[in-house]
py3Dmol code that shows the C-alpha trace and the ligand (Angstrom):
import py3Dmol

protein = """\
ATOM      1  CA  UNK A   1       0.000   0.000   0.000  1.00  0.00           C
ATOM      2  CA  UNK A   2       0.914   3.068  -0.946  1.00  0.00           C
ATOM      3  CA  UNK A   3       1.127   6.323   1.320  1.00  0.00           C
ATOM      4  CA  UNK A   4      -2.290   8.401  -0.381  1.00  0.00           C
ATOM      5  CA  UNK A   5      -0.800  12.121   0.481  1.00  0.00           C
ATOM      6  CA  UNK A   6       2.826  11.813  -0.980  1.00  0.00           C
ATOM      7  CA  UNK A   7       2.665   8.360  -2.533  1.00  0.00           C
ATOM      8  CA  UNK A   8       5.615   6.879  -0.514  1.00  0.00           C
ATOM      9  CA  UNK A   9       6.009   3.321   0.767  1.00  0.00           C
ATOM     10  CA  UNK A  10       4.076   2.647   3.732  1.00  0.00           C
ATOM     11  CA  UNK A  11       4.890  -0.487   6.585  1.00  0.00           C
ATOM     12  CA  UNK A  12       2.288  -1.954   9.447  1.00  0.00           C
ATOM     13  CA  UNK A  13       2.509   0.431  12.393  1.00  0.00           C
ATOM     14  CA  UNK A  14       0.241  -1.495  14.871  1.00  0.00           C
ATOM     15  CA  UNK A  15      -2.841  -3.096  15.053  1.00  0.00           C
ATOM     16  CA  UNK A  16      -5.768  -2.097  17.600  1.00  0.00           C
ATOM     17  CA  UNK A  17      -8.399  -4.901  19.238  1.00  0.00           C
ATOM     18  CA  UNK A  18     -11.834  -3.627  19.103  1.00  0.00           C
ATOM     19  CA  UNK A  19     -12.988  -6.498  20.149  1.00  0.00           C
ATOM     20  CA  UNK A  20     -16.382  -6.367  18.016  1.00  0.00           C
ATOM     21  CA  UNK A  21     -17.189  -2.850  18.585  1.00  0.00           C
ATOM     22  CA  UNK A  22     -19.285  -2.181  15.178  1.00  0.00           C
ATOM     23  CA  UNK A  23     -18.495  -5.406  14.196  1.00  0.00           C
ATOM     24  CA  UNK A  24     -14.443  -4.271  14.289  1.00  0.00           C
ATOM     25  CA  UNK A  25     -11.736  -6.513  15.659  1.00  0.00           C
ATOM     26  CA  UNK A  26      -8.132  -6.117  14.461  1.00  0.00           C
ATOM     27  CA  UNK A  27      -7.456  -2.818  12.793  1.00  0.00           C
ATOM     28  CA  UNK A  28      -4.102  -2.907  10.683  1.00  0.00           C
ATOM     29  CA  UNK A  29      -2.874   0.660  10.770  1.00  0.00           C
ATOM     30  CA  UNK A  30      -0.068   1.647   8.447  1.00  0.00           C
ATOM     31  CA  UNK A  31       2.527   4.504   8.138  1.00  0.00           C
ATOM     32  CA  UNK A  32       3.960   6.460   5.588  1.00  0.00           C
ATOM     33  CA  UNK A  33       7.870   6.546   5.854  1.00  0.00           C
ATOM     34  CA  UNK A  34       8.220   9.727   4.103  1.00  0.00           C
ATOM     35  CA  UNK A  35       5.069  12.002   5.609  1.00  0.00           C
ATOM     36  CA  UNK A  36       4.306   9.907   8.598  1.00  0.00           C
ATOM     37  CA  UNK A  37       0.887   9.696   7.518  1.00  0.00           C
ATOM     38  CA  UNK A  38      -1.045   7.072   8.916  1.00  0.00           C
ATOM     39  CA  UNK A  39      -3.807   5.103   7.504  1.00  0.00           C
ATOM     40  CA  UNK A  40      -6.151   2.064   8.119  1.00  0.00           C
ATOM     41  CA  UNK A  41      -5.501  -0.879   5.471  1.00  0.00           C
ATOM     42  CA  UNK A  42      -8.187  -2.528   7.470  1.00  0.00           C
ATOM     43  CA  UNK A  43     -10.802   0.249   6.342  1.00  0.00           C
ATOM     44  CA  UNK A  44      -9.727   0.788   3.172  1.00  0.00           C
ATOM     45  CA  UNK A  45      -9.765  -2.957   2.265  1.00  0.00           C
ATOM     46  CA  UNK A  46     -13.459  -2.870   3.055  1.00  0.00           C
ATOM     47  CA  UNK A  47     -15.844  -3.023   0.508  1.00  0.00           C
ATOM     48  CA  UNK A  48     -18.235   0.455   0.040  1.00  0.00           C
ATOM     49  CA  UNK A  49     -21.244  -1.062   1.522  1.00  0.00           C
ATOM     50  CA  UNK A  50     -19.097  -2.783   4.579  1.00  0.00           C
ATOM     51  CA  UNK A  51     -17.577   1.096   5.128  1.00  0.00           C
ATOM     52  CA  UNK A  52     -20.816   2.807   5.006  1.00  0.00           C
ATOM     53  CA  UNK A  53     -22.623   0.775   7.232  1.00  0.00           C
ATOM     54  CA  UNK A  54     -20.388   0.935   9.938  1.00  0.00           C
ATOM     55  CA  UNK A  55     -20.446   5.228   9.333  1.00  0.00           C
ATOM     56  CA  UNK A  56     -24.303   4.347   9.536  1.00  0.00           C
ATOM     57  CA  UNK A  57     -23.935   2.689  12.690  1.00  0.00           C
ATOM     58  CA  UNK A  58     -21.478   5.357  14.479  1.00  0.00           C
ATOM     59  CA  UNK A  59     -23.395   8.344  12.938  1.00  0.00           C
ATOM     60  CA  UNK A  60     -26.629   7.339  13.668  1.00  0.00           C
ATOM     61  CA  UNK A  61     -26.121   6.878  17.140  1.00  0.00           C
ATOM     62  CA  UNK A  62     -25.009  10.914  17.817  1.00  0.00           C
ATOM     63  CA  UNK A  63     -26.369  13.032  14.880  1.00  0.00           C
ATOM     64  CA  UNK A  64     -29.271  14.880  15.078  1.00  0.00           C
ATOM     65  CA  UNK A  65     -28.650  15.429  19.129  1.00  0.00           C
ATOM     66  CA  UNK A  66     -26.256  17.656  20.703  1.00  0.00           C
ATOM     67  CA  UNK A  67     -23.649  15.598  22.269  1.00  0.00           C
ATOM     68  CA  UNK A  68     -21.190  12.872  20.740  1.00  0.00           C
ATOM     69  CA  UNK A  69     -20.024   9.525  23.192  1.00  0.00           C
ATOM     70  CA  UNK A  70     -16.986   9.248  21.769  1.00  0.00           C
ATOM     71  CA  UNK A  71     -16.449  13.068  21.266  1.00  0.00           C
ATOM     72  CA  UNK A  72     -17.943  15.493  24.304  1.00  0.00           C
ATOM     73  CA  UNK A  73     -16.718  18.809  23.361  1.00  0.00           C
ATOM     74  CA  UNK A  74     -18.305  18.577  19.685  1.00  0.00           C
ATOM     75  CA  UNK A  75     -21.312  20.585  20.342  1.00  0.00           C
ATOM     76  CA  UNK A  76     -19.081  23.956  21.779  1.00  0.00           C
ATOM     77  CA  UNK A  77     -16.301  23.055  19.279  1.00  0.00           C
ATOM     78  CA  UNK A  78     -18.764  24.460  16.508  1.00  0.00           C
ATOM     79  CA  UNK A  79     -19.522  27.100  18.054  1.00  0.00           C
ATOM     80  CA  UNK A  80     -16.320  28.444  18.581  1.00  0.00           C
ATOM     81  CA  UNK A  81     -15.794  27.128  15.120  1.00  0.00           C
ATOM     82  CA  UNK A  82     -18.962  29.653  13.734  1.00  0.00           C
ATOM     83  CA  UNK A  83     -17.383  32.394  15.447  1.00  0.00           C
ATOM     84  CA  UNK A  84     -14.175  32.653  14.336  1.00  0.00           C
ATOM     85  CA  UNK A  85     -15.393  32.245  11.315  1.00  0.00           C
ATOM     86  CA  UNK A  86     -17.445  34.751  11.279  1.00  0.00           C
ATOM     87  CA  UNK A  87     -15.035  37.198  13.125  1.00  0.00           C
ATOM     88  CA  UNK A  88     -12.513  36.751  10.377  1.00  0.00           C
ATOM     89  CA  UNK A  89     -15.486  37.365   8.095  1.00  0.00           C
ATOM     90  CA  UNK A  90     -16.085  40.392   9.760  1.00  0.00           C
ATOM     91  CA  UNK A  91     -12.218  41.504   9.316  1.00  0.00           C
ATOM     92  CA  UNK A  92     -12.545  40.718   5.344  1.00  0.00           C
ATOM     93  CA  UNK A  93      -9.879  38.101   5.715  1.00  0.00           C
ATOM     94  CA  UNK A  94     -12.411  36.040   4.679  1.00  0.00           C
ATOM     95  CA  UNK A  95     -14.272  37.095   1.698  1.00  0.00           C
ATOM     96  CA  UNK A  96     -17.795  37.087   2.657  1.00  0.00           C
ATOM     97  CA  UNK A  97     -19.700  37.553  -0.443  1.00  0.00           C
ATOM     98  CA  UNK A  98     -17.804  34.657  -1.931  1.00  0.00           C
ATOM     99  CA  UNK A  99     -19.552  31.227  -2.551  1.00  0.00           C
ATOM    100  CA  UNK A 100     -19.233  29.174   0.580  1.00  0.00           C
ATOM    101  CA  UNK A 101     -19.477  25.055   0.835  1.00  0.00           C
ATOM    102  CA  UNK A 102     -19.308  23.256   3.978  1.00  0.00           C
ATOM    103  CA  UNK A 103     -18.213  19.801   2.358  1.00  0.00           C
ATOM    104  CA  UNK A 104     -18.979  16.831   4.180  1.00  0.00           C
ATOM    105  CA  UNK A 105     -21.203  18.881   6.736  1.00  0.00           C
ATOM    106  CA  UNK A 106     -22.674  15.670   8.626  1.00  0.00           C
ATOM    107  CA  UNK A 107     -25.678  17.161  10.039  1.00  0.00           C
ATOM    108  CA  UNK A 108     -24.987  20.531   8.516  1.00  0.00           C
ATOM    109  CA  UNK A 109     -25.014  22.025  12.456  1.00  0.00           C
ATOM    110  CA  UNK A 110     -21.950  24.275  11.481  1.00  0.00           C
ATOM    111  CA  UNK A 111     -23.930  25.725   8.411  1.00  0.00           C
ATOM    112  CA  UNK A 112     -26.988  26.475  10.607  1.00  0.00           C
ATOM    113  CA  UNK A 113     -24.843  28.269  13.099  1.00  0.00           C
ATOM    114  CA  UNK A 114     -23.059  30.465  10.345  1.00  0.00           C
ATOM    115  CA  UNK A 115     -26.730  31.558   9.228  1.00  0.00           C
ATOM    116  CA  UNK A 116     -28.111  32.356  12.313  1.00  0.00           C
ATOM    117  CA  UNK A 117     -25.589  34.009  13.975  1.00  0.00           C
ATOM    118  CA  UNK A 118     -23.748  36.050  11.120  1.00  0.00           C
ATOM    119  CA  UNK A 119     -26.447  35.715   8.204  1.00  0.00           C
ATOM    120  CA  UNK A 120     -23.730  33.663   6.229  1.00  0.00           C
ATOM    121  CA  UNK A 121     -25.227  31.203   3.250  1.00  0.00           C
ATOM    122  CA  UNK A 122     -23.509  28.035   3.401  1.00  0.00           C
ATOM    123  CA  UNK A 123     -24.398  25.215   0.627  1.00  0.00           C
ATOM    124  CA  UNK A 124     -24.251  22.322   2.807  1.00  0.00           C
ATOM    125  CA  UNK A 125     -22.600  18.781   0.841  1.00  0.00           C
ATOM    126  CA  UNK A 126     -22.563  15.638   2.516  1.00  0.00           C
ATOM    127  CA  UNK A 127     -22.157  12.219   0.453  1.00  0.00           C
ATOM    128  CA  UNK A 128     -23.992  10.275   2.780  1.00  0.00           C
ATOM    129  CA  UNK A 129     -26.371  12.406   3.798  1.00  0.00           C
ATOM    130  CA  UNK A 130     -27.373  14.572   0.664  1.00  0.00           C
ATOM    131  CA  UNK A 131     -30.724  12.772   0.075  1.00  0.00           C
ATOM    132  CA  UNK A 132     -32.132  13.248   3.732  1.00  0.00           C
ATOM    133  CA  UNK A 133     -32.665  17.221   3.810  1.00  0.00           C
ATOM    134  CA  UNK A 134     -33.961  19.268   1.002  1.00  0.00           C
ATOM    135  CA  UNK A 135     -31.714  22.029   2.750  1.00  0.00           C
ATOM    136  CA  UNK A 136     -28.234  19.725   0.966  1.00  0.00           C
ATOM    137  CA  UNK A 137     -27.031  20.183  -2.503  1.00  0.00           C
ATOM    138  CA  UNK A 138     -26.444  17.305  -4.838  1.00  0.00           C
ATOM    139  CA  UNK A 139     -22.903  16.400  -6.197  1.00  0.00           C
ATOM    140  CA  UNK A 140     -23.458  17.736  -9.750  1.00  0.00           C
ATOM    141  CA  UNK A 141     -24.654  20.838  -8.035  1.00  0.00           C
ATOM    142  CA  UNK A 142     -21.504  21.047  -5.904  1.00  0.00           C
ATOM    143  CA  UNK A 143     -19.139  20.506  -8.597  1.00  0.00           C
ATOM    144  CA  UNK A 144     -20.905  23.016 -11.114  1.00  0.00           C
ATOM    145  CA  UNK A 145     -19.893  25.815  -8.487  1.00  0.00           C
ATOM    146  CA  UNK A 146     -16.839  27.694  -7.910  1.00  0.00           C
ATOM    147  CA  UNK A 147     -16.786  28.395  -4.039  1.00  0.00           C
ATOM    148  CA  UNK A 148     -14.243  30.940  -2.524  1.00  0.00           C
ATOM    149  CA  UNK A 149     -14.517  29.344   1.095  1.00  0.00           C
ATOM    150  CA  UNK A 150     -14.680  25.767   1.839  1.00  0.00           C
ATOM    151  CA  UNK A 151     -15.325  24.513   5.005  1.00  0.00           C
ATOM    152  CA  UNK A 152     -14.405  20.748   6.121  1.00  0.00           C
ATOM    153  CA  UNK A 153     -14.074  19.875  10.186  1.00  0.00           C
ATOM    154  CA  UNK A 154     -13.513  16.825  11.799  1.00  0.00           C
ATOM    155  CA  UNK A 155     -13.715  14.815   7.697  1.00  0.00           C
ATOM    156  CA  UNK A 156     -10.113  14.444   6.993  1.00  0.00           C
ATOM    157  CA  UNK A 157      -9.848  11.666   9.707  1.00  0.00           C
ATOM    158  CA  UNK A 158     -12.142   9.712   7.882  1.00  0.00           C
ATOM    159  CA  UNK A 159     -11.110   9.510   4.280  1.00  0.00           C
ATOM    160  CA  UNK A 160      -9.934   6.640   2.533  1.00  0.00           C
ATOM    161  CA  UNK A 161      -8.740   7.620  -0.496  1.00  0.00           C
ATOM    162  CA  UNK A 162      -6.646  11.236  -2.061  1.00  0.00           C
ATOM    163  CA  UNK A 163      -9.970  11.773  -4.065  1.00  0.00           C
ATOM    164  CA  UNK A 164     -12.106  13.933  -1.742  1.00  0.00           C
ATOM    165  CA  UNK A 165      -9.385  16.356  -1.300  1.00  0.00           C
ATOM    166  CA  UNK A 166      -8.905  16.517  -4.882  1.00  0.00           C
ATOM    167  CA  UNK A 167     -12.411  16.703  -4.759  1.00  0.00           C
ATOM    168  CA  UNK A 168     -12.685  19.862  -2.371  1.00  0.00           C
ATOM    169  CA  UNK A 169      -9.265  21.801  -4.083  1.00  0.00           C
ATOM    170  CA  UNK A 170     -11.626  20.916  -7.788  1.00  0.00           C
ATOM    171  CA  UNK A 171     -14.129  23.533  -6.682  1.00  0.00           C
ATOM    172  CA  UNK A 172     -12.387  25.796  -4.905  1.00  0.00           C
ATOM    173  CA  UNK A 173     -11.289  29.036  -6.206  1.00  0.00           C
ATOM    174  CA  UNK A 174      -8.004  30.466  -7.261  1.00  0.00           C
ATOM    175  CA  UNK A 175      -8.271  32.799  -4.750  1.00  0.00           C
ATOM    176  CA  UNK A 176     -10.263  30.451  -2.116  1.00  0.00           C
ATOM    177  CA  UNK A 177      -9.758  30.358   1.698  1.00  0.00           C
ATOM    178  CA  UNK A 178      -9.844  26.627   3.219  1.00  0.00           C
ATOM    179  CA  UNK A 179     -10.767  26.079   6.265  1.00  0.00           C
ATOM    180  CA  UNK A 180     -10.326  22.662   7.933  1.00  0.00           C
ATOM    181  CA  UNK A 181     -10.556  21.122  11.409  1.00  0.00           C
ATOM    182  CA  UNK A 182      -8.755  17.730  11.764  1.00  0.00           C
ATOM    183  CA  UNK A 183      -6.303  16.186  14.166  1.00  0.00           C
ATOM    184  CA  UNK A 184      -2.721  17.000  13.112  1.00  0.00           C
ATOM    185  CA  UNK A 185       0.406  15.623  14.866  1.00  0.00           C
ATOM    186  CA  UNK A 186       4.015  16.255  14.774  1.00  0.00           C
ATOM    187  CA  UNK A 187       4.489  12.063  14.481  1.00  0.00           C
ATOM    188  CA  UNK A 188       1.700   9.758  14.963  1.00  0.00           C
ATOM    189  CA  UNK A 189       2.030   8.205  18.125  1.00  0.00           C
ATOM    190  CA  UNK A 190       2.170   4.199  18.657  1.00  0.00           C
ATOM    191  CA  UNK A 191      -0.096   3.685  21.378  1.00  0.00           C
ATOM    192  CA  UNK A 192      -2.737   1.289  21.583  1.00  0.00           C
ATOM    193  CA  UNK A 193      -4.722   3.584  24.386  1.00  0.00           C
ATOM    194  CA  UNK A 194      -4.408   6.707  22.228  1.00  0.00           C
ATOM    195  CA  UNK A 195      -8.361   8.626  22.297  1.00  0.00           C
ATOM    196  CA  UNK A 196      -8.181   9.334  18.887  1.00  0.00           C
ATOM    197  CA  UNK A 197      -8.275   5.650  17.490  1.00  0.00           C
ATOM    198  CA  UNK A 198     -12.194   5.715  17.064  1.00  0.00           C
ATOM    199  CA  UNK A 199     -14.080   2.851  14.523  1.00  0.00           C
ATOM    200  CA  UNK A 200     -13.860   5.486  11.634  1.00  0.00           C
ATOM    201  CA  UNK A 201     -11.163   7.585  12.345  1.00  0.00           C
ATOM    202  CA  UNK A 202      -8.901   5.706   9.186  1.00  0.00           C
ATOM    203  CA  UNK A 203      -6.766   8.535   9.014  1.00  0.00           C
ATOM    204  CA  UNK A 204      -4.653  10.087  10.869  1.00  0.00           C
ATOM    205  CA  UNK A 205      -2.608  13.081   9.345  1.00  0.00           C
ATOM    206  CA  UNK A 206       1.048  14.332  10.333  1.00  0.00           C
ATOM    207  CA  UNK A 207       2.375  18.081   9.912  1.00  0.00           C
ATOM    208  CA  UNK A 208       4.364  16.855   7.260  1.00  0.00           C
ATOM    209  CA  UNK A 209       1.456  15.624   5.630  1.00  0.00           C
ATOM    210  CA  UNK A 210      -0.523  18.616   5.745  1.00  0.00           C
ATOM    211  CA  UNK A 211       2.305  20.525   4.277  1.00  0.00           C
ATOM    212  CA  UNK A 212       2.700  18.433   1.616  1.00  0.00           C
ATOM    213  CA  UNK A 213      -1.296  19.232   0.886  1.00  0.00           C
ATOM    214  CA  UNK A 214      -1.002  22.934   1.503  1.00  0.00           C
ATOM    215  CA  UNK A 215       1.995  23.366  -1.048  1.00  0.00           C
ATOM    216  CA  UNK A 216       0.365  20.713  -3.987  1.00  0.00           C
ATOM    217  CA  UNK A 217      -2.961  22.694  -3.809  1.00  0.00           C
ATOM    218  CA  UNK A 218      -0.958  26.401  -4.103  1.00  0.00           C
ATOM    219  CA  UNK A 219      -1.309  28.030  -0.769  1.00  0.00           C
ATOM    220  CA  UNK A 220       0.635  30.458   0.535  1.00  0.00           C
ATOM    221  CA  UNK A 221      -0.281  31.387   4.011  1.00  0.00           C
ATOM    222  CA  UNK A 222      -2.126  29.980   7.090  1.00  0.00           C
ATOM    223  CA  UNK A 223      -3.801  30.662  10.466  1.00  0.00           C
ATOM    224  CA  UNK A 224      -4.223  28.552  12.988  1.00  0.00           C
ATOM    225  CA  UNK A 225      -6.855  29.195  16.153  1.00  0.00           C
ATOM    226  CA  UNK A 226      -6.162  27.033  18.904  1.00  0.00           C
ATOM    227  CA  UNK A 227      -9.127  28.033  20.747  1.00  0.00           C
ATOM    228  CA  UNK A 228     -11.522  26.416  17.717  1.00  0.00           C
ATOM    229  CA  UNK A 229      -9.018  24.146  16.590  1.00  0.00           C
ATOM    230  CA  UNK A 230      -9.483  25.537  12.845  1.00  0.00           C
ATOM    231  CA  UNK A 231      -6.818  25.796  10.235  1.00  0.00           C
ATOM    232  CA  UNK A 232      -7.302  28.326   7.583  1.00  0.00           C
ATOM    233  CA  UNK A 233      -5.501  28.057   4.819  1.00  0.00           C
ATOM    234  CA  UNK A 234      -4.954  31.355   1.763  1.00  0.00           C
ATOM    235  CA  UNK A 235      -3.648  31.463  -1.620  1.00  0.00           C
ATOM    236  CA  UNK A 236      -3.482  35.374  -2.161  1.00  0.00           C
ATOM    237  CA  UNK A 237      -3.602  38.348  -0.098  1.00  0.00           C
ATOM    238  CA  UNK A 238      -1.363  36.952   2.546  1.00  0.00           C
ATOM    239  CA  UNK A 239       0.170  40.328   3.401  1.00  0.00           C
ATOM    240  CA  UNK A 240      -3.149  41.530   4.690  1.00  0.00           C
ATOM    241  CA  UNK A 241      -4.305  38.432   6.044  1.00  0.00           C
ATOM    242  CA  UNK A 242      -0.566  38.950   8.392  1.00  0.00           C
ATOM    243  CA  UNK A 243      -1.326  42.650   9.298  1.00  0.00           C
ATOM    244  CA  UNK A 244      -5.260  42.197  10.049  1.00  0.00           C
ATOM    245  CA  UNK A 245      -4.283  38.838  12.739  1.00  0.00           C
ATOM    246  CA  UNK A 246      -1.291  41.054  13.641  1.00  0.00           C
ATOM    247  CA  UNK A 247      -3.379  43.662  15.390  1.00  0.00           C
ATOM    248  CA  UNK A 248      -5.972  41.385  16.495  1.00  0.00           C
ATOM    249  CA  UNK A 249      -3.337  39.328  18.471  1.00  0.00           C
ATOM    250  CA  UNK A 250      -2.103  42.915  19.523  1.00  0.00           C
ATOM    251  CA  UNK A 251      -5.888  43.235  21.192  1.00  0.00           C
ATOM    252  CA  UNK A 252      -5.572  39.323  22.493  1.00  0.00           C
ATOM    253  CA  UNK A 253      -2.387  38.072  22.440  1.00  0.00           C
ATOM    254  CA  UNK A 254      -1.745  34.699  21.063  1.00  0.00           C
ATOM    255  CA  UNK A 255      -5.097  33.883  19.863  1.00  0.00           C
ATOM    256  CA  UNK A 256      -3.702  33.357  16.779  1.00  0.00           C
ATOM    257  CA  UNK A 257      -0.424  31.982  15.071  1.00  0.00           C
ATOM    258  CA  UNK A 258       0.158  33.160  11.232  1.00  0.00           C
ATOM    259  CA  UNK A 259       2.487  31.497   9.103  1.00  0.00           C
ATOM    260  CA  UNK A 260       3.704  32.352   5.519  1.00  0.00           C
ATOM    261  CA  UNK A 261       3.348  28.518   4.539  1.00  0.00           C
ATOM    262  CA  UNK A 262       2.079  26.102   6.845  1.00  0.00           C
ATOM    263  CA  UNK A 263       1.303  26.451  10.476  1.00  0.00           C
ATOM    264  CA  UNK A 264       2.904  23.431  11.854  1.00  0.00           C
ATOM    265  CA  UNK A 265       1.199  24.154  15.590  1.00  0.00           C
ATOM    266  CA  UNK A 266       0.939  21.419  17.045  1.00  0.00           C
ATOM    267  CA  UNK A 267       4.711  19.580  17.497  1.00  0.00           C
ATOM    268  CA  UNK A 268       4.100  17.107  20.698  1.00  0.00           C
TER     269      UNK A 268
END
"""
ligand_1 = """\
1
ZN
Zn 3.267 9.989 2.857
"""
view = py3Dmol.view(width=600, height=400)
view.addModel(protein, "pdb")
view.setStyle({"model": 0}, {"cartoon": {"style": "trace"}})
view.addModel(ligand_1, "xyz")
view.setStyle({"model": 1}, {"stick": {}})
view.zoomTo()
view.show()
């Protein structure tokens, strides 16, 4: 198997017990030994209907409600998320009047949030959930768009394949801001009890292989806000997008970190 970010060789890293838990047992994660990137060959050697079942089964049991088992802090995580987005909206480091996506949107809670609290019109995508709210556009609708802000949190962790980030960089603009919430590690660590190796979290992304991303898809700058744990990644206008979160971490110091290339913040 090869490594799906940088297309390296990849070698077993360990294998997790989960002893039935939506029908999972032995989980054969491997690692990329040029990115780091980690991925599930036990996932992606399912077959589409084995794979969306079990997202049925661990979806179904949260969505729609306003907590998460596996994942407490979810609710107030997208809230903070809607509100720095719409502060930075409010600075014009995002362009507002842009089209915006929120690709794979689950329950499209993030969407609702940016509409009610800072009148922001978000098409909402989700693959698996597209035919269950009139309120979701199609994929041919999607991909006959041009969006200047994309949104995608907590969706990276669960892709199996390149082809929904090719997907997501297709219809976003020259001149688009990304904006993506995923768990990103300086190395991926070996350790069976680690909280982050959930049924359909298949994988598991290094700074490295972020970077990699960031620099094949032609940005320039990014911002990272630890408080909402969002990334936001720009291809133009990175001077202003430096001054404007200069003086705002003037007013709040450290809230947050601005890199010209990628913001590699977390390093444990
Ligand atoms: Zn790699």
């Amino acid at each position: 198997m090869k490594c799906y970010v940088c297309s390296s060789e990849t070698r077993p890293f360990f294998t997790e017990n989960f002893e039935g838990l939506y029908r999972l047992k032995f989980v054969e994660y491997w690692k990329c030994l040029n990115c780091g990137f980690v991925l599930s060959k036990t996932h992606r050697d399912m077959s589409q209907g084995q794979w969306e079942e079990l997202n049925e089964a661990v979806h179904s049991s949260f969505q729609g409600t306003d907590s998460a088992k596996d994942d407490p802090k979810w609710l107030s995580r997208l809230t903070k998320q809607a509100n720095v987005i719409g502060r930075l909206t409010e600075l014009r480091v995002i362009p507002v009047d842009a089209p915006w996506v929120d690709y794979a949107c689950g329950d499209g809670q993030l969407a609702c949030m940016l509409k009610d609290k800072f009148a922001i019109e978000v098409d909402k995508y989700d693959r698996y959930m597209s035919s269950c709210d009139s309120g979701y556009i199609t994929y041919s609708q999607m991909i006959a768009k041009e969006y200047g802000n994309l949104i995608n949190t907590s969706a990276m962790e669960h892709f199996l394949s390149i082809d929904p980030v090719k997907e997501m960089m297709n219809i976003l603009s020259d001149s688009g801001v990304f904006m993506v919430h995923t768990l990103v590690r300086e190395n991926i660590p070996c350790d069976l009890q680690w909280f982050y190796l959930l049924p359909v979290h298949v994988a598991l992304h290094t700074n490295r292989s972020m970077a990699i991303l960031f620099e094949r898809y032609g940005f320039e700058a990014s911002v990272y806000h630890p408080e909402s744990t969002m990334w936001f990644w720009f291809r133009n206008s990175t001077d202003f997008v430096e001054k404007v979160i200069r003086v705002q971490n003037e007013l709040i110091p450290g809230q947050f970190f601005f890199r010209n290339g990628f913001m590699d913040y977390w390093k444990q």
